[in-house]
C-alpha positions as CSV (number, residue, x, y, z in Angstrom):
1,X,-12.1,9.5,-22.0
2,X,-15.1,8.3,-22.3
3,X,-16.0,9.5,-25.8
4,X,-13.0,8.0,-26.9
5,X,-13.0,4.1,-25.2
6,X,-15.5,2.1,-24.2
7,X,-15.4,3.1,-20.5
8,X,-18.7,4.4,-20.5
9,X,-19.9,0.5,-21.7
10,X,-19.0,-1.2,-18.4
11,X,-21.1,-2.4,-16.0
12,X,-20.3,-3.2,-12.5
13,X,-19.1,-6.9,-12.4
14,X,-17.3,-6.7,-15.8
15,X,-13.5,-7.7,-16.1
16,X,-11.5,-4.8,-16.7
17,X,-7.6,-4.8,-17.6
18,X,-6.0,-1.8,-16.3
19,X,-2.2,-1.1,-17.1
20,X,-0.7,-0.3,-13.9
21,X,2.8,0.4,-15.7
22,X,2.7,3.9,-15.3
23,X,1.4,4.3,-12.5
24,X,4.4,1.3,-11.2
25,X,7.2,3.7,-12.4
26,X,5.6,7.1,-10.8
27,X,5.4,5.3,-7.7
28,X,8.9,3.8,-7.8
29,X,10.3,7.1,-8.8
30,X,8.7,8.9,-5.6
31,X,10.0,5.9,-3.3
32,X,13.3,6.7,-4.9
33,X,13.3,10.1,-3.7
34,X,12.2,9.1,-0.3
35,X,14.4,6.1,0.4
36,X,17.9,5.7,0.6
């Protein structure tokens, strides 16, 4: 990952944009599982 993006560029205090999409529908599908 960090070979490939500029991940390794970041310095504490920089805005990041992290897409929470995926992890969204793992945790609704787990909840689904759970709840009725």
């Amino acid at each position: 990952t960090l070979k490939k993006t500029t991940l390794s560029q970041i310095k504490i205090g920089d805005a990041v944009n992290i897409e929470t999409d995926i992890i969204v529908k793992t945790i609704k599908k787990q909840l689904e599982k759970i709840l009725p």
